[in-house]
matplotlib code that plots the C-alpha trace (Angstrom):
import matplotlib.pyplot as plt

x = [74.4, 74.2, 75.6, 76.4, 77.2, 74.7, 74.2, 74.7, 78.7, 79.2, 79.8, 80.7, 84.8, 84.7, 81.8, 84.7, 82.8, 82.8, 85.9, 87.2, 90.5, 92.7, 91.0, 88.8, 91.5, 90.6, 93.0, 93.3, 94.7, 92.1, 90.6, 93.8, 91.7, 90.3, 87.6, 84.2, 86.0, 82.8, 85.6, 86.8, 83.0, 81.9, 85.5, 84.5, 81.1, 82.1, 84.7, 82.4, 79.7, 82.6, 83.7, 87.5, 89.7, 90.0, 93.3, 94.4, 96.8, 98.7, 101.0, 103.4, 104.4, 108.2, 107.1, 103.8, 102.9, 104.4, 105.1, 108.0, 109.3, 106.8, 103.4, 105.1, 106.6, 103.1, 101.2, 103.3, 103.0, 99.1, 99.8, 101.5, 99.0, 96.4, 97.9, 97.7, 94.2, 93.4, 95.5, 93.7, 90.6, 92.6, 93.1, 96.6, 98.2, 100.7, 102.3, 105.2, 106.8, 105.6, 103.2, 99.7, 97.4, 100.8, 100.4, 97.1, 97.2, 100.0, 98.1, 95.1, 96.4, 95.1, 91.9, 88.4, 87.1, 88.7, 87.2, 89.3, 88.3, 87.3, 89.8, 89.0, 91.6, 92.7, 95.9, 94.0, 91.1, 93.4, 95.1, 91.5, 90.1, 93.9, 92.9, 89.5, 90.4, 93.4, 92.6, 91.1, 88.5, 85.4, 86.6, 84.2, 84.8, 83.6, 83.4, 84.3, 85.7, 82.6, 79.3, 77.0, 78.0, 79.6, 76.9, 74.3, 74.5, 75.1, 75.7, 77.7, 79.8, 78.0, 79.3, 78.8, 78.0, 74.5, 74.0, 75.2, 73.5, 69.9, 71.1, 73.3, 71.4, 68.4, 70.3, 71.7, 69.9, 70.2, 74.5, 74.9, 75.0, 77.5, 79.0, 78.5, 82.0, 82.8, 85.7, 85.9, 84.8, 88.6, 91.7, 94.6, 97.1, 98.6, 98.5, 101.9, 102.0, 104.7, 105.1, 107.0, 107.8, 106.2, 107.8, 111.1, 112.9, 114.6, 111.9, 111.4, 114.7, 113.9, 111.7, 112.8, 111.1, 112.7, 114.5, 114.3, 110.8, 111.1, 108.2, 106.8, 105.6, 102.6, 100.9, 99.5, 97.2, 93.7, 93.9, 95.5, 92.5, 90.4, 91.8, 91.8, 88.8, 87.6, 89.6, 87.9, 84.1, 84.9, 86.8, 86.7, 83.3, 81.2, 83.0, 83.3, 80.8, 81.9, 86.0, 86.9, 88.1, 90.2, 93.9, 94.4, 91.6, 92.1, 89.1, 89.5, 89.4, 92.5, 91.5, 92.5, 95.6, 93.9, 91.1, 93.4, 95.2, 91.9, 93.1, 89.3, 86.5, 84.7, 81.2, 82.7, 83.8, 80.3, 78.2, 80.3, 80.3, 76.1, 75.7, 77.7, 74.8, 76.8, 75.9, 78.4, 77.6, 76.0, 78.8, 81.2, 79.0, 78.7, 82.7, 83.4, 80.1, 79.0, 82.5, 84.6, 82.4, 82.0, 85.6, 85.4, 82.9, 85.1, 87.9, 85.7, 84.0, 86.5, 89.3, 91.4, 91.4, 94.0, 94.8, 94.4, 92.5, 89.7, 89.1, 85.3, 85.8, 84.7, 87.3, 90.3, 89.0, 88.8, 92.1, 93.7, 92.0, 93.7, 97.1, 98.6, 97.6, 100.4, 100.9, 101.9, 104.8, 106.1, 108.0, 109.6, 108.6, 111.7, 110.5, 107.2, 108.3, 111.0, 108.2, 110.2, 107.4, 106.7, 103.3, 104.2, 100.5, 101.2, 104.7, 103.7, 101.1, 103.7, 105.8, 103.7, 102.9, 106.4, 107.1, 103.9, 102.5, 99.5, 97.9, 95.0, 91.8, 91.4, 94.5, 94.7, 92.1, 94.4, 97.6, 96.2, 94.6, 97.7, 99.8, 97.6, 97.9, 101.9, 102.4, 102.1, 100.4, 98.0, 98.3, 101.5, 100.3, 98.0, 100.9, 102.5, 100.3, 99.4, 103.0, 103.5, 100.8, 101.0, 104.9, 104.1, 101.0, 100.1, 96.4, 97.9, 97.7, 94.1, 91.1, 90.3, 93.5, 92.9, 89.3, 90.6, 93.5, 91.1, 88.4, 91.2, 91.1, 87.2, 86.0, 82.7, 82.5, 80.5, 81.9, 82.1, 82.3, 85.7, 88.5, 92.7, 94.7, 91.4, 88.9, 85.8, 87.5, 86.7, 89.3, 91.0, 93.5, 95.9, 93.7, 91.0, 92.5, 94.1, 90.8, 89.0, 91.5, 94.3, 96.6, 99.8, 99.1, 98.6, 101.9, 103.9, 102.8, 104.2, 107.3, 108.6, 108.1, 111.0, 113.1, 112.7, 115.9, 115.6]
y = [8.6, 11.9, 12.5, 15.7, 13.1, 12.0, 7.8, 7.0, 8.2, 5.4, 2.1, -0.4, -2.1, -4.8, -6.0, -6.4, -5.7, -2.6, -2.4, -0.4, 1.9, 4.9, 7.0, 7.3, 6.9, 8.4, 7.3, 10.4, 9.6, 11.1, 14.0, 16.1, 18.7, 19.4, 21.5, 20.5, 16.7, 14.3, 11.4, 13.8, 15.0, 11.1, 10.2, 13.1, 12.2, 8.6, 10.0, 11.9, 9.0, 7.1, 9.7, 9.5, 11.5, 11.7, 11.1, 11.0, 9.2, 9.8, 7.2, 9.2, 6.4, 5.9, 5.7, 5.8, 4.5, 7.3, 10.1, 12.5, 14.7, 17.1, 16.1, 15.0, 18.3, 19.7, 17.0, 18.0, 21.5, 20.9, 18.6, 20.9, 23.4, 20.6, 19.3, 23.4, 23.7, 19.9, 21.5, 24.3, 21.9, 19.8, 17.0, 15.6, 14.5, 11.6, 10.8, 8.2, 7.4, 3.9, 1.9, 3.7, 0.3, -0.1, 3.0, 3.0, -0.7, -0.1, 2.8, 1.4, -1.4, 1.0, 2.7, 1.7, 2.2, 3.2, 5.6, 6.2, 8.1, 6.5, 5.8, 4.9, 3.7, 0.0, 0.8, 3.1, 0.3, -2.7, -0.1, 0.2, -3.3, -4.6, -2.5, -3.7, -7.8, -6.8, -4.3, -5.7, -2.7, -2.1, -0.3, 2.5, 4.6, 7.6, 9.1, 12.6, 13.7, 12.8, 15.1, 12.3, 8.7, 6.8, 3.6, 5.8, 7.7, 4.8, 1.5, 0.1, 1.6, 4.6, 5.0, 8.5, 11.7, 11.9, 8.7, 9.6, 13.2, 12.1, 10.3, 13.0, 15.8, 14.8, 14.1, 17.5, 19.0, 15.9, 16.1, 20.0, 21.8, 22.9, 20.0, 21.1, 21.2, 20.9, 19.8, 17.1, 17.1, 15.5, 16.8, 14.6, 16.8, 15.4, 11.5, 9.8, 8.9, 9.2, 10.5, 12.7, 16.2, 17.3, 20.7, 19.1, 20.5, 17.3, 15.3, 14.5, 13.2, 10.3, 8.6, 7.3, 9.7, 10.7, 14.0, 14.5, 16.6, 19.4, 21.2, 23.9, 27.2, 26.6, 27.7, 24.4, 23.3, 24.4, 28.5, 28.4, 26.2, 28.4, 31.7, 30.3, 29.3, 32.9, 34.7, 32.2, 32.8, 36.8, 36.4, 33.6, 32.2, 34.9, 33.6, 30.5, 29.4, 31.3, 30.9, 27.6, 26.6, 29.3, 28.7, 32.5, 33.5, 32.7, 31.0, 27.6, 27.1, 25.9, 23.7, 19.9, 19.9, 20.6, 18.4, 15.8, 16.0, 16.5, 19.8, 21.0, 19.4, 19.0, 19.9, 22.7, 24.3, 23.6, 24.5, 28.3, 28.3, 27.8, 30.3, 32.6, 32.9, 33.7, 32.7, 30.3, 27.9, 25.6, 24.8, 24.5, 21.9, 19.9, 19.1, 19.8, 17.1, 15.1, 14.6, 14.3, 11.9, 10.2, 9.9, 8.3, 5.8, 4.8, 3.8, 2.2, -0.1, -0.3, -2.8, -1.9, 2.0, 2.4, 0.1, 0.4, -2.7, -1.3, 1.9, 1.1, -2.3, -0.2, 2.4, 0.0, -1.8, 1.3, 2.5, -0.9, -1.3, 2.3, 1.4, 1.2, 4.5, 6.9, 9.5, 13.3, 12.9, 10.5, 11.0, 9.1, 9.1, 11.2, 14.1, 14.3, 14.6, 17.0, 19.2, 18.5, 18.7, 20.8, 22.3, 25.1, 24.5, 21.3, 22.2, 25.0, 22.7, 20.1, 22.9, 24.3, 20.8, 20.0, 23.4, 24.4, 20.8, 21.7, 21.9, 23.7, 21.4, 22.3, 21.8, 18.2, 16.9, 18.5, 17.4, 13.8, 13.6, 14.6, 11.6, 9.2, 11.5, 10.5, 7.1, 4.5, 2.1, 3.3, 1.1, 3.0, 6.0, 5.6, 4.6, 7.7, 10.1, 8.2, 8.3, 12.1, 13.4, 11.0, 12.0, 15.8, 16.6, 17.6, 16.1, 12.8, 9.6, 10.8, 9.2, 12.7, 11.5, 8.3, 9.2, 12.3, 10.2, 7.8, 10.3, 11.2, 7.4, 7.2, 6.5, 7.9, 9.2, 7.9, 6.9, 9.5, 8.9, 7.7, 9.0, 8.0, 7.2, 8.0, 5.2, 6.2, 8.2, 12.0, 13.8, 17.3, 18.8, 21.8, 23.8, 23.3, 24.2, 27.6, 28.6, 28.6, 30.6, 33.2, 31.3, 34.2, 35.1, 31.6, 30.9, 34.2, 33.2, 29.5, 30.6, 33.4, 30.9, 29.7, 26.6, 23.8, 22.3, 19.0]
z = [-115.0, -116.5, -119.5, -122.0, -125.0, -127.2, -127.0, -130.3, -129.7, -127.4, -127.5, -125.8, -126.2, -124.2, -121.2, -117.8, -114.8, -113.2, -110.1, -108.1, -109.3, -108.7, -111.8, -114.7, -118.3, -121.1, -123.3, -125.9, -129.5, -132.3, -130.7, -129.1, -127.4, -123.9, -126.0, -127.4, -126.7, -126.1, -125.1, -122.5, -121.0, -120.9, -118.9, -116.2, -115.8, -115.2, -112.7, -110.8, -110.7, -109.1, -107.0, -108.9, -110.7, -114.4, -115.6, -119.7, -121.1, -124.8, -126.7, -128.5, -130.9, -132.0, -135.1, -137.0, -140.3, -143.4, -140.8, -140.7, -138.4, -140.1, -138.5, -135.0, -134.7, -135.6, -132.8, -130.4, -130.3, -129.9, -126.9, -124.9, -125.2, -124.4, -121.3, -120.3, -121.0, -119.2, -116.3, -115.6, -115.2, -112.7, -114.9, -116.0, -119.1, -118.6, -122.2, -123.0, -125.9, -127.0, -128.9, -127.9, -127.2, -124.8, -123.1, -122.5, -121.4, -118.7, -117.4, -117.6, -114.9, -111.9, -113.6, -112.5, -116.4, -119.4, -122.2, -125.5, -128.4, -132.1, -135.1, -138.4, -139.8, -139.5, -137.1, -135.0, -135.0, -134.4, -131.1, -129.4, -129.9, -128.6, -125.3, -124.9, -125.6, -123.1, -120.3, -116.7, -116.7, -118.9, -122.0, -123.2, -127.0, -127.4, -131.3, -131.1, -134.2, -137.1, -136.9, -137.6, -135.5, -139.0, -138.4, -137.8, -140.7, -143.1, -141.9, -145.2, -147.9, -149.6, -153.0, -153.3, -152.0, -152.8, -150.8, -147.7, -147.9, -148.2, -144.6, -142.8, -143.4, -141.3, -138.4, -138.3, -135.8, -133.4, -133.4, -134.3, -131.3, -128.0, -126.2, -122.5, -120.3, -116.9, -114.4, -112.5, -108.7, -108.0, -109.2, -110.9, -111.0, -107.1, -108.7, -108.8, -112.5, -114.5, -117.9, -120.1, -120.4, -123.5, -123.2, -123.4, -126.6, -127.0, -127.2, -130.8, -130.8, -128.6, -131.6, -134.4, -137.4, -140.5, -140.8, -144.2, -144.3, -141.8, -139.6, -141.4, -140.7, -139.4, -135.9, -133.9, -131.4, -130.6, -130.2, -133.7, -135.2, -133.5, -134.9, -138.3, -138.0, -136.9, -140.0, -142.5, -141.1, -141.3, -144.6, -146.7, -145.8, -147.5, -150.9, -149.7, -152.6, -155.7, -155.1, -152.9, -155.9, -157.0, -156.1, -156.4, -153.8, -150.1, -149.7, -148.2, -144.7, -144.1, -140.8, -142.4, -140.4, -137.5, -138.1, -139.0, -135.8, -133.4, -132.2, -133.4, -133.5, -136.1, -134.3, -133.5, -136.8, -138.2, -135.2, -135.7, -139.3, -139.5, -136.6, -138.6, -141.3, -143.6, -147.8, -148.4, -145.2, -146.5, -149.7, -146.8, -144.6, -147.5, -147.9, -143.8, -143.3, -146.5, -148.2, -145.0, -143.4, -146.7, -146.2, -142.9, -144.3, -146.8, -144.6, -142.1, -144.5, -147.4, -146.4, -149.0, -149.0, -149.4, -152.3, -156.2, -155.4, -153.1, -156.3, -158.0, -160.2, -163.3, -163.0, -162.2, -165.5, -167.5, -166.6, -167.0, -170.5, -171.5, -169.5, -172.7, -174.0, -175.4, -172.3, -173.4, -171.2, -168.6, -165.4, -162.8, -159.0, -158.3, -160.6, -159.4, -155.6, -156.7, -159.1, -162.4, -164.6, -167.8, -166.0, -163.7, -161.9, -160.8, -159.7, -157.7, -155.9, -155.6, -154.1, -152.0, -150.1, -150.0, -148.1, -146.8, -145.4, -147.3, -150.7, -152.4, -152.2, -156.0, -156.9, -155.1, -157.4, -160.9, -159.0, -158.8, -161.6, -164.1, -161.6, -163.8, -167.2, -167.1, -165.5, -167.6, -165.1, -163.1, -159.9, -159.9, -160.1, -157.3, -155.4, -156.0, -155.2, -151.9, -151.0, -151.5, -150.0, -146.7, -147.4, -147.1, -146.1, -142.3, -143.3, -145.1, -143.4, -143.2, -144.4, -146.3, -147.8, -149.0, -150.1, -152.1, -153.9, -154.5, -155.8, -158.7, -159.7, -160.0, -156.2, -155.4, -158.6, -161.6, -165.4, -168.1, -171.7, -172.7, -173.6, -174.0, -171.2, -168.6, -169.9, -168.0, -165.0, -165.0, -166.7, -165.7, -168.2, -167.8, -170.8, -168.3, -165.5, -167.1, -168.7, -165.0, -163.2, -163.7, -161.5, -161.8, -158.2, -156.8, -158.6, -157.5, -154.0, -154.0, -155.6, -152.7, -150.5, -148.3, -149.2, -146.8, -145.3, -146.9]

ax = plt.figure().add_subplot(projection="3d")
ax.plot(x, y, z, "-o")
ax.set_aspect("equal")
plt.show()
């Protein structure tokens, strides 16, 4: 059969004989896109192998683990304009609200094979291998949404960067380049399937998601991740290097929620952002490929990552030892999530993730980091900062997320010398912090913003 996707980003779910069916499924949950999709491209050129259809289906869970109405509301935007773009290749988008392996299993019941896209974190995992021990078709997955294939780039936890670099950046030239994209020879759009109305105003109300952090201000779906990513190659890539880490300077991509939610891929961003030539490609490959797919190692290996328990054994002793440690101030959960601190930086970054869905990358690392500096027990802490920024953030629940939390209690990081109330961890301190940047405009900015309705 021929194939646009590379071999290595398939594998097989489950080994049902091949039988006859109505259509090809590809179940879509991680990679919300009809763009640059490699799911998507294998599902067609099965279909047109078998002379069938392709039809995708989408599980709009009632409820998903730590999400608000804040990142539905976002999801759902994308959907609709992805069951637009799928339409005008003659393929149809049946959703329903229910548990996704559900979904997909009930509409798998007249497919001839099904193909679904990769998660990474143990839900998402637990969803596809459900299908594949359940469907009465061969199950196919498809990983769309890491530039290097996870195993094939390491095949067991990589404790650091550095590790996983030496492996990733060889392969490069092998994964980094245009997904070819095509319709199918047969059309979907006449098939009797039912599903909902995603451009049904009502239908957030239908799940069960709490009200209490509101949708944000933010354009979604795949023209807006691809017009952000246009205005950061043009205007924040040539300074990329010198001031991603400024929360002042308007640096930073800005793509994680898109990322997060598929409605970009990954392949994509990089494949632009190299062709663009531009001097501070190469910084930004190294957190878009090394660190984020560092991140999806973790969670793919790490059992516990998001625990206090799966953090390096040397840092959960070090900050255990200094548990004890006199803090400079303490604070209760409820006045960190309501920015009641004596630091105006980490207010304003608390503030602008509590309004904004989003948070300076910078800023995240300082914002974690001064979690530990004023709760007394560090499991705790970690708790916290998990919970605020899956809470908030339109790129929490991730496993960007639970790598970067983790990297502000020692993971993939290495011991310094020590210190109070840090042990070993790397420390960052507010003098720091204030001798690196003037941060008066970063601060102006968060504080016009608009109160949510909470």
């Amino acid at each position: 059969m021929n194939t646009p996707v590379e071999q290595e980003r398939v594998q097989v779910g489950n080994t049902r004989p091949p039988r006859p069916g109505r259509y090809v499924l590809y179940w879509m949950q991680a990679s919300q896109r009809a763009g640059w999709n490699p799911a998507l491209e294998h599902a067609i050129a099965l279909a047109d192998a078998q002379d069938l259809p392709v039809l995708v289906g989408f599980g709009l869970a009632p409820r998903y683990p730590e999400a608000t109405l804040r990142p539905y509301a976002f999801m759902v935007v994308g959907l609709r304009e992805t069951a637009r773009e799928l339409r005008d290749r003659g393929i149809g988008l049946v959703a329903r609200v229910g548990e996704p392996p559900a979904v997909a299993l009930d509409l798998a019941g007249e497919a001839a094979v099904v193909v679904v896209d990769r998660g990474y974190l143990r839900h998402g995992r637990a969803w596809r291998a459900s299908l594949a021990e359940r469907a009465p078709c061969p199950v196919i997955e498809v990983e769309g949404d890491a530039v290097v294939p996870v195993e094939l780039a390491y095949d067991h936890s990589a404790w650091s960067a550095a590790v996983l670099r030496r492996r990733v950046e060889p392969l490069f030239a092998r994964f980094l380049r245009p997904l070819p994209e095509r319709a199918p020879r047969h059309s979907s759009l006449g098939l009797d399937v039912l599903g909902l109305d995603l451009d049904d105003e009502r239908l957030l109300d239908r799940l069960d998601l709490d009200p209490a952090v509101p949708p944000v201000d933010l354009p979604a779906g795949p023209a807006a991740a691809r017009a952000r990513l246009t205005s950061f190659i043009e205007e924040g890539l040539p300074c990329y290097a010198d001031r991603r880490s400024d929360p002042s300077a308007d640096a930073t991509s800005g793509l994680s929620p898109y990322l997060h939610f598929g409605q970009i891929s990954p392949v994509e961003v990089a494949w632009r952002v190299r062709a663009a030539g531009e001097v501070g490609a190469e910084a930004f490959l190294e957190e878009l490929v090394v660190r984020r797919e560092l991140a999806l190692n973790y969670v793919l290996y790490n059992t516990l990552y998001d625990r206090f328990d799966g953090l390096p054994a040397w840092a959960r002793e070090s900050l255990s030892t200094h548990a004890a440690d006199p803090r400079p101030a303490t604070y209760d959960a409820a006045a960190l999530e309501e920015a009641r601190t004596d630091d105006p930086a980490w207010n304003a970054a608390q503030e602008e993730l509590r309004r904004t869905g989003t948070i300076h990358g910078y800023l995240r690392m300082y914002w974690g980091k001064q979690i530990l500096l004023w709760t007394a027990d560090p499991e705790r802490a970690f708790r916290i900062a998990l919970h605020l920024n899956n809470r908030y953030g339109l790129d929490g629940r991730d496993p960007s997320s639970y790598a970067g939390v983790g990297w502000c209690f020692g993971l993939h990081d290495r011991p310094f010398p020590e210190r109070p109330v840090w042990g070993k961890v790397r420390p960052m301190t507010r003098r720091g912090l204030e001798v690196k940047f003037d941060l008066r405009p970063y601060l102006a900015r968060i504080a016009s913003l608009e109160p949510t309705n909470e």
